[in-house]
FIMARVEX-382029 format. One record per residue: x, y, z of N, C-alpha, C in turn; residue number from 1. Coordinates in pm, whole numbers, plus 50000, padded with zeros to 5 digits. Layout:
N
R    nxx    nyy    nzz   caxx   cayy   cazz    cxx    cyy    czz  seq
R      X      Y      Z      X      Y      Z      X      Y      Z  NUM
...
END
This chain:
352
R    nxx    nyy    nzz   caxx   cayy   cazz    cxx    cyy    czz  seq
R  34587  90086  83639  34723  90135  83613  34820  90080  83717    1
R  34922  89991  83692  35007  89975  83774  35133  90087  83797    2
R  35226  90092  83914  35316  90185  83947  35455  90194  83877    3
R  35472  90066  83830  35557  90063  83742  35502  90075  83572    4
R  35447  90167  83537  35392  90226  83405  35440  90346  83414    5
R  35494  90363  83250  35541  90518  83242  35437  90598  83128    6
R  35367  90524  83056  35214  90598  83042  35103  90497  83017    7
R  35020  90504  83110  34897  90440  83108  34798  90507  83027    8
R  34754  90436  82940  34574  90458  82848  34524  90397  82878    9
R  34396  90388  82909  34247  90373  82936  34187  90426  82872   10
R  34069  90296  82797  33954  90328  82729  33933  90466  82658   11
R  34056  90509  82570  34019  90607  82493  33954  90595  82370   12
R  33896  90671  82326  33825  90696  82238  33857  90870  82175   13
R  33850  90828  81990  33831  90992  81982  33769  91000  81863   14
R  33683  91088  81779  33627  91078  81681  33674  91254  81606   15
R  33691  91265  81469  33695  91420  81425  33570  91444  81308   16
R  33564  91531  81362  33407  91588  81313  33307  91612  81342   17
R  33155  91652  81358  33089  91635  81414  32945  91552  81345   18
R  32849  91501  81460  32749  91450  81419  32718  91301  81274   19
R  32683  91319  81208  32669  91243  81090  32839  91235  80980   20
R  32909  91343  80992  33006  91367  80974  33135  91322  81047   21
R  33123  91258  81130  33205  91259  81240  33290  91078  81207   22
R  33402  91104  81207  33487  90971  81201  33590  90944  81292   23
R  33559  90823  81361  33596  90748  81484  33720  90720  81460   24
R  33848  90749  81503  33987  90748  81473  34050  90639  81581   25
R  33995  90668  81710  34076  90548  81807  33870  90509  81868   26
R  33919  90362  81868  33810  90288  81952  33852  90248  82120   27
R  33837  90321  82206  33824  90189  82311  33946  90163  82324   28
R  34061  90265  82324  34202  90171  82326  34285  90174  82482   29
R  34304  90057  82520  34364  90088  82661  34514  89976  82638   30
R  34621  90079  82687  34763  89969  82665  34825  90036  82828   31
R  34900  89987  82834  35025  89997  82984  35161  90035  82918   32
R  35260  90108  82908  35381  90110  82861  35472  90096  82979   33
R  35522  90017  82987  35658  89982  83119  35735  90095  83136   34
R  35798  90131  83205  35957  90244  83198  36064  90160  83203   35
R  36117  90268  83077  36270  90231  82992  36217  90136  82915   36
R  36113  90138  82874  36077  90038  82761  36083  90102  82608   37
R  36121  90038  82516  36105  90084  82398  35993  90031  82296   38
R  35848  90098  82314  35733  90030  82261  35714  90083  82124   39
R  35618  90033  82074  35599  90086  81911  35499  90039  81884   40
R  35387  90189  81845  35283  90162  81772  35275  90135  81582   41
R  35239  90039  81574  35267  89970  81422  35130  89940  81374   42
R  35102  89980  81253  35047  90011  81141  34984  90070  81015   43
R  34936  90070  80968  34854  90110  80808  34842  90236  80832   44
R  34868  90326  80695  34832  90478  80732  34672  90473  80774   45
R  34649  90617  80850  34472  90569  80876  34502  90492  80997   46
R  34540  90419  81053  34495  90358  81195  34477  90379  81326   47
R  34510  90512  81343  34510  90603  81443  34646  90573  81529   48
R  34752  90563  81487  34865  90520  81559  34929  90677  81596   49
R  34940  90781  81467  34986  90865  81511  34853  90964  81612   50
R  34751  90925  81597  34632  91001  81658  34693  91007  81805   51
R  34701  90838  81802  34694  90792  81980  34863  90850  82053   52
R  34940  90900  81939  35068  90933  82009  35016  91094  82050   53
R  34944  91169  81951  34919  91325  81926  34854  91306  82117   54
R  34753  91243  82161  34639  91289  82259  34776  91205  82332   55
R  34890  91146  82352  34933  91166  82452  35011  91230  82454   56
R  35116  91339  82346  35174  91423  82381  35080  91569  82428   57
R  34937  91555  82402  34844  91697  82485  34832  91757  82311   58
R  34877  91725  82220  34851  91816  82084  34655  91776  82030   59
R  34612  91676  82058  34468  91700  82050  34435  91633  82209   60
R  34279  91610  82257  34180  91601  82367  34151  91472  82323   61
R  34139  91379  82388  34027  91268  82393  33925  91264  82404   62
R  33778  91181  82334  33668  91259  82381  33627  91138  82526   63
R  33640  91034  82499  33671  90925  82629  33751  90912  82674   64
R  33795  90866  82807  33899  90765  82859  33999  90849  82891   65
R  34144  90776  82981  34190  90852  83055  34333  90830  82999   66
R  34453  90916  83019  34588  90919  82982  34651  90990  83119   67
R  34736  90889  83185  34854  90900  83278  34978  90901  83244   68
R  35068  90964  83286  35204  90973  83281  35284  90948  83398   69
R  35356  90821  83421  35398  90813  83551  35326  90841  83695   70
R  35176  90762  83679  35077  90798  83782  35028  90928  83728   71
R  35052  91046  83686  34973  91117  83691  34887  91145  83589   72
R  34763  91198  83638  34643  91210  83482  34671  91332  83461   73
R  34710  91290  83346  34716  91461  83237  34635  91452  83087   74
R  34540  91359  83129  34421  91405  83028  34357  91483  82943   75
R  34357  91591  83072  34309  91739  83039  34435  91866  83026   76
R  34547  91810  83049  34667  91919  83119  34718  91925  82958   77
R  34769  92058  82905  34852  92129  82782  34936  92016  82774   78
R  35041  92048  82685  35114  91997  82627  35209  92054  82708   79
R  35259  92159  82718  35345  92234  82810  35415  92127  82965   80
R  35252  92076  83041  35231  92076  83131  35287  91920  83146   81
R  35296  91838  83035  35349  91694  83042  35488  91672  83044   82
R  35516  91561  83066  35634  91535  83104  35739  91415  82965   83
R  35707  91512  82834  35710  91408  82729  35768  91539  82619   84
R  35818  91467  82541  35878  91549  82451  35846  91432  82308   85
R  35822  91543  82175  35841  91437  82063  35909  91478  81978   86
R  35996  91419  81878  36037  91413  81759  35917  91378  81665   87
R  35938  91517  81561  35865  91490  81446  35922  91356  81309   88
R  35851  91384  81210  35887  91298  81100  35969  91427  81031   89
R  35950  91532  81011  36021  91668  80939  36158  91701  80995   90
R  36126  91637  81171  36246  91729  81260  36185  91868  81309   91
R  36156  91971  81233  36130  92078  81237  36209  92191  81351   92
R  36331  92151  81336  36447  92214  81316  36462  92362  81316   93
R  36482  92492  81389  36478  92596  81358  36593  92644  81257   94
R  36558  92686  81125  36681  92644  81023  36804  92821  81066   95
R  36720  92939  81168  36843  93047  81144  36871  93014  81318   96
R  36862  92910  81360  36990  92916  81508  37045  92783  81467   97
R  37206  92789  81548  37281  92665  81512  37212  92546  81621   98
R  37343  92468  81580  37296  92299  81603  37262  92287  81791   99
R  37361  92387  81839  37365  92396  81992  37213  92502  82044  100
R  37196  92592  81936  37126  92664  81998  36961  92624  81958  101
R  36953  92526  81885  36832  92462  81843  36829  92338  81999  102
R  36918  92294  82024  36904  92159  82141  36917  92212  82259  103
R  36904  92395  82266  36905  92456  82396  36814  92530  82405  104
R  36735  92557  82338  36600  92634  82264  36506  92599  82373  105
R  36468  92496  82438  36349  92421  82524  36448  92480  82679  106
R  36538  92466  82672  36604  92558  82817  36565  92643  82823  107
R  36669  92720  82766  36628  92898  82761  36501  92943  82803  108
R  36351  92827  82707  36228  92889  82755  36182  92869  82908  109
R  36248  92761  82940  36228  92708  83087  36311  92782  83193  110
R  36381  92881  83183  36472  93010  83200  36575  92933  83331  111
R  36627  92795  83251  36746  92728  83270  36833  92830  83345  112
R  36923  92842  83442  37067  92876  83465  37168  92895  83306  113
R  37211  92963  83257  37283  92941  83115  37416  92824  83122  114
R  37495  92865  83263  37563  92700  83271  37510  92599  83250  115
R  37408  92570  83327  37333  92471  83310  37301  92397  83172  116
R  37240  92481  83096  37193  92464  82936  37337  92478  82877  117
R  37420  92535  82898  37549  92486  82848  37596  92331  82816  118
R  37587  92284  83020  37602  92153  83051  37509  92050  82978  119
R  37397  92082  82995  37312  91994  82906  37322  92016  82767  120
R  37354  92037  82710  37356  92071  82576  37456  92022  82534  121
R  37591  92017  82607  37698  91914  82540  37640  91757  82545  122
R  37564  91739  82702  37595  91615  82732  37485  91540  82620  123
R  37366  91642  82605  37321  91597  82437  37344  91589  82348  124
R  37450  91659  82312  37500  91602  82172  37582  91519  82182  125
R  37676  91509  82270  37735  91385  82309  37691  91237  82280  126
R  37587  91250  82296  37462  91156  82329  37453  91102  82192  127
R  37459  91207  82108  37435  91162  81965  37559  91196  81870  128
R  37655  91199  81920  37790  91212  81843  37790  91352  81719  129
R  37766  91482  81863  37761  91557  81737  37781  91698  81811  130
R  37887  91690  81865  37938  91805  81943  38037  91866  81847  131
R  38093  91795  81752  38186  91916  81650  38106  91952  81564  132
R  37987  91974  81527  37863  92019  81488  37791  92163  81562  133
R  37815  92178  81648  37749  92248  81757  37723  92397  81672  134
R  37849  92469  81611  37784  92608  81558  37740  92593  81374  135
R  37721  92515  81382  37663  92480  81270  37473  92469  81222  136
R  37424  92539  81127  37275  92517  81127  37243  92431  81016  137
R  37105  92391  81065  37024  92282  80971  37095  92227  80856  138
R  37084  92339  80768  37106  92404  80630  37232  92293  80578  139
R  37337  92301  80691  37464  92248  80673  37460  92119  80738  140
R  37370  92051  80723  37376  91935  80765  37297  91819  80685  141
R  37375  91700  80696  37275  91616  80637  37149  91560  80689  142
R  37086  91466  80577  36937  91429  80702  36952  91364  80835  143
R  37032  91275  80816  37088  91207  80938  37127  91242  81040  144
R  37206  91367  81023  37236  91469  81113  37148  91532  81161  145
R  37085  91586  81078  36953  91659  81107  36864  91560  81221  146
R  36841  91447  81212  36777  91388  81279  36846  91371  81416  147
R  36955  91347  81425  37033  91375  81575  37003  91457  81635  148
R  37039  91589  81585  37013  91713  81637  36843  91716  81701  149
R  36800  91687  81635  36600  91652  81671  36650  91573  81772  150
R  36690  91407  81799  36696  91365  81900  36762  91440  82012  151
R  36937  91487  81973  36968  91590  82115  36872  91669  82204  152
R  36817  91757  82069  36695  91851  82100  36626  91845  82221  153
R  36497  91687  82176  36416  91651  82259  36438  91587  82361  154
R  36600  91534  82406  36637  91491  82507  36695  91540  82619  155
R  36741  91697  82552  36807  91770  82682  36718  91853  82777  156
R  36567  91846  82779  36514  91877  82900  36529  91763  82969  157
R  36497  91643  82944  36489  91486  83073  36327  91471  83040  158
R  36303  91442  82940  36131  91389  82920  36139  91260  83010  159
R  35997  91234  83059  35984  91110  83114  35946  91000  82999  160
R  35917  91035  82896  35875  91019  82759  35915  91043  82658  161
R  35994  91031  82547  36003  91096  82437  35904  90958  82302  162
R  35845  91063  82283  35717  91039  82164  35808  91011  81998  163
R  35806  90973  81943  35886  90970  81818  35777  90930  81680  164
R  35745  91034  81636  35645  90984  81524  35742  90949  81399  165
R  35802  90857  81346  35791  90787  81233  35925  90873  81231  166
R  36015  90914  81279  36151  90997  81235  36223  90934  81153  167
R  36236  90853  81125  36329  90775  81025  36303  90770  80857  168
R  36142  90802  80832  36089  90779  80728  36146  90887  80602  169
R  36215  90944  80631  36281  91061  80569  36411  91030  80484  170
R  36457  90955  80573  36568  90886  80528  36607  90788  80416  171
R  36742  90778  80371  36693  90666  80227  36773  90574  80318  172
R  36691  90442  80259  36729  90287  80319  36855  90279  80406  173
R  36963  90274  80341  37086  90258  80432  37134  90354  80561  174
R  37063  90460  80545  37082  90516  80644  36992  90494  80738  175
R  36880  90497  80711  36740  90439  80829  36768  90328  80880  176
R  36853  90216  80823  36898  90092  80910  37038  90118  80987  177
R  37085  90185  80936  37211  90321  81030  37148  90340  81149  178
R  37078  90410  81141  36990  90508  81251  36899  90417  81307  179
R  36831  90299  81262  36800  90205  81402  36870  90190  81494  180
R  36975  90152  81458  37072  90075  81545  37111  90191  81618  181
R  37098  90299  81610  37164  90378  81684  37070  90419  81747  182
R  36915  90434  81699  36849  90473  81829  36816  90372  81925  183
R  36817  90269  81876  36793  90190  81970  36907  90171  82088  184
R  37053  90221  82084  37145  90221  82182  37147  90389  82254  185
R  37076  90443  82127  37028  90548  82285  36935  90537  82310  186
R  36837  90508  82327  36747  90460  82409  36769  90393  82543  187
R  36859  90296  82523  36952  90249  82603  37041  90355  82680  188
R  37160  90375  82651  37221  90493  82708  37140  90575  82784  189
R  36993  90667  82713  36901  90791  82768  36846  90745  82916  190
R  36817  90557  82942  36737  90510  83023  36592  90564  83016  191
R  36534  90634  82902  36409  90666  82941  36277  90544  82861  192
R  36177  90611  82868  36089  90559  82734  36072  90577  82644  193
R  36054  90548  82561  36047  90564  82408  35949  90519  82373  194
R  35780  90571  82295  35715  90537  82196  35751  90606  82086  195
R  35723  90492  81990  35788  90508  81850  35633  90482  81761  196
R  35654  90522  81646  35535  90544  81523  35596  90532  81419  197
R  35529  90419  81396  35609  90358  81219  35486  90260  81166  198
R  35474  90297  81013  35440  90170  80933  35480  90037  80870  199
R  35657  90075  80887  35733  90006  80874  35732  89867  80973  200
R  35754  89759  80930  35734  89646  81035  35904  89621  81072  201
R  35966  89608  80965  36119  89589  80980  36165  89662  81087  202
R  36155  89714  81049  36143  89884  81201  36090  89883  81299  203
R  35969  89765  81316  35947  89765  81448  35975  89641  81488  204
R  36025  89546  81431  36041  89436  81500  36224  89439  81506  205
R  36271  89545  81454  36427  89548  81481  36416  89668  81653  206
R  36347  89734  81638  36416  89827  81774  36348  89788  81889  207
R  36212  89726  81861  36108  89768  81952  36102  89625  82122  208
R  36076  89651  82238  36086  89559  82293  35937  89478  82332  209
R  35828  89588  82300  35689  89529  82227  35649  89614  82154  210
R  35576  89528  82094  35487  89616  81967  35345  89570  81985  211
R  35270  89703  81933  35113  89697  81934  35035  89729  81832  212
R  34986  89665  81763  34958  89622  81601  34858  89700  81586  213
R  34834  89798  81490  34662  89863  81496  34584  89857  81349  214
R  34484  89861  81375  34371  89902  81242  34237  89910  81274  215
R  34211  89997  81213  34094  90036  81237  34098  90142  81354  216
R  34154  90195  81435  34149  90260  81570  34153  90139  81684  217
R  34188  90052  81646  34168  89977  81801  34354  89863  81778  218
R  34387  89838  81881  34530  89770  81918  34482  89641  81944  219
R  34501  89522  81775  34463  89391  81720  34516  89284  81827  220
R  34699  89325  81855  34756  89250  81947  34882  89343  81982  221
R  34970  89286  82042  35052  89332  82151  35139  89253  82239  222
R  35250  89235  82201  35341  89189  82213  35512  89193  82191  223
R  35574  89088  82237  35721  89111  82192  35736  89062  82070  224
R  35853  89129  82017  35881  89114  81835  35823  88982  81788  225
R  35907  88893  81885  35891  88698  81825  35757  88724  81862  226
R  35687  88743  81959  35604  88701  81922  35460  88689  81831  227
R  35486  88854  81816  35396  88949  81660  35413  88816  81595  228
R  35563  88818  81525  35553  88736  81414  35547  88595  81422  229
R  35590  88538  81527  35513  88393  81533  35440  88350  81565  230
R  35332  88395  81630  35227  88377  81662  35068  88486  81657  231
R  35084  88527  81494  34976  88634  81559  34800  88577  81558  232
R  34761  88687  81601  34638  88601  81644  34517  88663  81564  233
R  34569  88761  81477  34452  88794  81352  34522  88764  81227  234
R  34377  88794  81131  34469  88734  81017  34504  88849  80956  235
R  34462  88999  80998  34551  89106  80969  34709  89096  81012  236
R  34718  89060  81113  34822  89097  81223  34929  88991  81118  237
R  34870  88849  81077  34953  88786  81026  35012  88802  80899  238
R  34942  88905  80832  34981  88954  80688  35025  89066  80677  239
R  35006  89144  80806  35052  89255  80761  35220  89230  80816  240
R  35288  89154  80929  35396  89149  80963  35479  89059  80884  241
R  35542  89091  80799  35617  89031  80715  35583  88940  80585  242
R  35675  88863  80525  35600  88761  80444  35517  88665  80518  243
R  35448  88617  80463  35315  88492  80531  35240  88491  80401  244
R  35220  88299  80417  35149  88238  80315  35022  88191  80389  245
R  34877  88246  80338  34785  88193  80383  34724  88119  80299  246
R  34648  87979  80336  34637  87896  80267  34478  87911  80370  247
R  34379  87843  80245  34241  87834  80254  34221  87697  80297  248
R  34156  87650  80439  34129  87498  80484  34023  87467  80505  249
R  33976  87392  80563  33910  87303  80609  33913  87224  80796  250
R  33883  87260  80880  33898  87228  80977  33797  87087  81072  251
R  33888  86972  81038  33761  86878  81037  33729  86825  81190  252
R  33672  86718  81236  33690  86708  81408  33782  86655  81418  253
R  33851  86615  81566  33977  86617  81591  34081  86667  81549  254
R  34172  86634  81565  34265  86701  81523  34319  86720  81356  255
R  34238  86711  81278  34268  86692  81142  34207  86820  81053  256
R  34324  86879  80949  34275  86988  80861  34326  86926  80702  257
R  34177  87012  80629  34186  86923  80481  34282  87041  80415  258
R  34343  87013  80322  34428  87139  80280  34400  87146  80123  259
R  34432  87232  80039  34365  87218  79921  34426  87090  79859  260
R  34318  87037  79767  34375  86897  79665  34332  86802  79749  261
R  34285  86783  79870  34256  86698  79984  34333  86667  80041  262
R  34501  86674  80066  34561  86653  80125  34527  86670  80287  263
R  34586  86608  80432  34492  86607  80508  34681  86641  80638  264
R  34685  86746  80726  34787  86770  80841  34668  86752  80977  265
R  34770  86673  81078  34708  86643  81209  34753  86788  81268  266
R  34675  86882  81323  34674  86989  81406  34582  86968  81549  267
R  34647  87050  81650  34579  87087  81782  34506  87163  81736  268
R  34407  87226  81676  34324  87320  81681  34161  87298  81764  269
R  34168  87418  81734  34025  87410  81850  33882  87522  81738  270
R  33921  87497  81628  33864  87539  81468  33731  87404  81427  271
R  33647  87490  81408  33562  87375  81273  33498  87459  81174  272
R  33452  87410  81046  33440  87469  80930  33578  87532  80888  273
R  33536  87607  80779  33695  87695  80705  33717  87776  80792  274
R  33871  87749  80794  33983  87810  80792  34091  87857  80790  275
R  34186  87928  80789  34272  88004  80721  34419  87974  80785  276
R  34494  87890  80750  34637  87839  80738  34706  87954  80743  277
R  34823  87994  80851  34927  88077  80790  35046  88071  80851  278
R  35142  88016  80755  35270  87971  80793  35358  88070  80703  279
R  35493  88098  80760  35583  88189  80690  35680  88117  80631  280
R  35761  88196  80530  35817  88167  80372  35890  88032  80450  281
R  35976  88052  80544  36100  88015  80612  36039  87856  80672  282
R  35921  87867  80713  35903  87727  80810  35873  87590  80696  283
R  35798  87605  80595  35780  87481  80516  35896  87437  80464  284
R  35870  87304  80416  35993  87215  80378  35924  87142  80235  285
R  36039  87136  80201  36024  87036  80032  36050  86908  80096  286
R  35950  86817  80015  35936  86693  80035  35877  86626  79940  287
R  35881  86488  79932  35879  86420  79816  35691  86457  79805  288
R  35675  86436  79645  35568  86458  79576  35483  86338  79622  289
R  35356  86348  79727  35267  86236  79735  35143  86273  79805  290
R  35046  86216  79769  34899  86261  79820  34870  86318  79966  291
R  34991  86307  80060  34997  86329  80200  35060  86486  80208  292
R  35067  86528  80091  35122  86672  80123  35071  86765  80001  293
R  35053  86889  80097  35043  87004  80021  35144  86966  79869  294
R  35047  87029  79774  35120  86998  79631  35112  87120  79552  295
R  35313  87176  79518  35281  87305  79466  35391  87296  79317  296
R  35380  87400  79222  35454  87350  79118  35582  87537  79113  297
R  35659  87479  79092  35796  87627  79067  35774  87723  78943  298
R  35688  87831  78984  35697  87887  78876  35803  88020  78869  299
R  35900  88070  78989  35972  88147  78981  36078  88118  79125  300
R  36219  88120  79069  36304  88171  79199  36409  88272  79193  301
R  36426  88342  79348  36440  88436  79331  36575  88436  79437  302
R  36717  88465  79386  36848  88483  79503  36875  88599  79551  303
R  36871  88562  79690  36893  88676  79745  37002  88710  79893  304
R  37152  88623  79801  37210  88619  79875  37224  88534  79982  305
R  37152  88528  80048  37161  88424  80195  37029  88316  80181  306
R  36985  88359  80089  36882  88236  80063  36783  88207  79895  307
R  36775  88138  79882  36645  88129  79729  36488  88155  79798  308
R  36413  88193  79711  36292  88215  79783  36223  88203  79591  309
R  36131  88093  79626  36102  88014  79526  35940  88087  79533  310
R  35871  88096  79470  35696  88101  79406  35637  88043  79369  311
R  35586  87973  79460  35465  87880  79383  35342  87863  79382  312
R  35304  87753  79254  35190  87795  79273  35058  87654  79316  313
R  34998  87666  79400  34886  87593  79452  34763  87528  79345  314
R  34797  87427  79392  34596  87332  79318  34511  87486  79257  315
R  34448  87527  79362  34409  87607  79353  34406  87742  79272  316
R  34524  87777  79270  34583  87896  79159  34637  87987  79262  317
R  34653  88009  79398  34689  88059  79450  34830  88026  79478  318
R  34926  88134  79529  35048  88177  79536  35110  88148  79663  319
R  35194  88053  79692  35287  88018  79791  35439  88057  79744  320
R  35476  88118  79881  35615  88216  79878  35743  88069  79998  321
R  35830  88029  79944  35887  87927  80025  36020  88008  80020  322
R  36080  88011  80132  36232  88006  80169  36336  87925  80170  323
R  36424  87908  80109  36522  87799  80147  36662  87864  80156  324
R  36689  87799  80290  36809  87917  80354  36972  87794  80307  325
R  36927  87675  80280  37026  87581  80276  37066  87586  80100  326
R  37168  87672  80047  37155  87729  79942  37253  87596  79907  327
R  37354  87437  79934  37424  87372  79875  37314  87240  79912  328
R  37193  87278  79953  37077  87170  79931  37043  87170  79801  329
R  36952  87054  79759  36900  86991  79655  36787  87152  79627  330
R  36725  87217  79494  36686  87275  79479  36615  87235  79354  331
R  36487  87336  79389  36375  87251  79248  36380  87332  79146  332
R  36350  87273  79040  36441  87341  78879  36255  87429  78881  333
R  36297  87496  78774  36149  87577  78713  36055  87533  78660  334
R  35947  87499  78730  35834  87406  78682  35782  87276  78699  335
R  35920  87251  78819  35867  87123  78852  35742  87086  78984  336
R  35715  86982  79027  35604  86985  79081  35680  86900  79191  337
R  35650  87000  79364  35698  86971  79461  35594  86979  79554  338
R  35661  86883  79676  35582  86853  79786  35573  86936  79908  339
R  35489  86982  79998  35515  87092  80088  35466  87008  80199  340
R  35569  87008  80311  35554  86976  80449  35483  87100  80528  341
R  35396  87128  80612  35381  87272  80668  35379  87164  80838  342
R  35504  87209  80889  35538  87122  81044  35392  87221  81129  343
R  35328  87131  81202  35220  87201  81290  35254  87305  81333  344
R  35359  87298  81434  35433  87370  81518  35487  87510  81487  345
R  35463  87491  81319  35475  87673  81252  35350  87701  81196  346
R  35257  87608  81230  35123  87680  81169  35021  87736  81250  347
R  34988  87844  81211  34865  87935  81272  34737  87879  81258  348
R  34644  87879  81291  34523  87873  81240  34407  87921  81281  349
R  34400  88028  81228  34317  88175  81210  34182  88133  81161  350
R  34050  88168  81179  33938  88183  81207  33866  88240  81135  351
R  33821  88221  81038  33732  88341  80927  33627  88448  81000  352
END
């Protein structure tokens, strides 16, 4: 654990159930979270993302391994006893006290000075633009609102932590891309940490300043946004973050991969026997039709405003997704048969 970590895991492990019955939820997971960082655990329902947030806010035990908070082990210590606060996905909102007396609720029990919880209680809603709100309950509010009030809430004790399981998911589209942007500038503003819990990838590669990819109970990779998506290093990690076309190869010696139809790209790889190509919609290029290139034919395109995003389809029968952002470029009619450049320099090459 280094000193600049605002929660350290080590080698946890947790399983629910017992004996023959018993299913392994986190493997072996050890990460570092920086302070004032805004991290995010990302993936598949089932992956133990919200598990691994629950055993560090103290709501379940680990049966291995250790959990620190700013140097200290609180492994074994309540929930009470940590220095972390979370936002639910519900909010869970007390719906008969108002908006002030729900984000002063965690004072009062801490038997605050009442100035005090006064003071804090504006400077939280403040925080979230919602001080002419204050005698107002749940009931009378929208979701969005509702979700402020949850953030004021959990911010006016001073967590060293605030935990955020998936809060946004409640929301319909335009407002959840509303409410990124805004938590992500308080986050900013709060100066604290922030782990976040989402399945959403858009969502984590818009707020997050790393992200840590999971399945199965164990954290695949870990990294900053660019680099999840340009470089990931499983071939989960590469399909599950956004669009990506994986293509089935051939990895021959030196630097050379066979691609379907025999077409043949010079790569650095350090691969032999099959394997697995994966370049995104955006990086390939149309190029003239000839034995030196991937060969795919137009069976659908699709506008979407700032770009065409064409479907095609492979030798093979398989499905390539292409981008083309240059919408007063030359464009291929429906059905014709085009050439695919895949530049090294955007290609992965993943490992069966």
């Amino acid at each position: 654990m280094t000193d600049s970590s605002a929660v350290s895991i080590t080698a946890v492990s947790k399983s629910f159930g017992r004996g023959s019955a018993a299913v392994r939820v986190l493997e072996d997971v050890s990460v570092e979270i920086g302070q004032r960082e805004f991290f995010t655990l990302l993936g598949p329902s089932g992956c133990g993302k919200t598990t691994l947030l629950r055993l560090i806010a103290g709501f379940e035990t680990a049966d291995q391994g250790r959990i620190a908070i700013e140097g200290q082990d609180v492994t074994q210590a309540p929930p009470f006893r940590r220095p972390v606060n979370t936002v639910f996905q519900n909010y869970a909102l007390f719906p008969h006290l108002t908006v002030e007396q729900n984000v002063g609720f965690a004072l009062v029990e801490q038997q605050m000075p009442a100035a005090q919880i006064r003071a804090r209680v504006g400077e939280s809603l403040e925080m979230v633009r919602m001080q002419s709100y204050a005698r107002r309950r749940p009931a009378e509010l929208s979701g969005g609102q509702q979700q402020r009030v949850a953030l004021a809430r959990a911010l006016a004790p001073r967590p060293k932590v605030l935990l955020l399981d998936e809060p946004l998911s409640a929301l319909d589209l335009k407002l959840r891309k509303e409410m990124q942007i805004e938590l992500k500038l308080l986050q900013a503003e709060a100066g604290i940490t922030f782990l976040f819990v989402t399945h959403d990838q858009e969502e984590a590669l818009t707020l997050s300043d790393r992200v840590a990819v999971m399945q199965g109970g164990r954290i695949l990779q870990m990294g900053a946004p660019r680099e999840i998506y340009e470089t990931p290093t499983h071939r989960f990690v590469a399909d599950f973050i956004g669009d990506i076309n994986l293509i089935e190869a051939e990895a021959l010696p030196g630097n050379t991969i066979r691609l379907i139809g025999g077409a043949q790209i010079t790569h650095p790889h350090q691969a032999h026997g099959r394997v697995t190509l994966a370049i995104r919609p955006e990086r390939a290029r149309i190029v003239a039709l000839d034995a030196s290139h991937l060969q795919a034919r137009v069976v659908h395109t699709a506008y979407l405003g700032t770009a065409l995003v064409h479907k095609l389809a492979l030798a093979d029968g398989s499905t390539f997704l292409l981008r083309q952002s240059d919408l007063d470029g030359a464009q291929p009619s429906l059905g014709s048969q085009i050439g695919l450049s895949l530049p090294a320099d955007s290609l992965r090459v993943l490992v069966q």
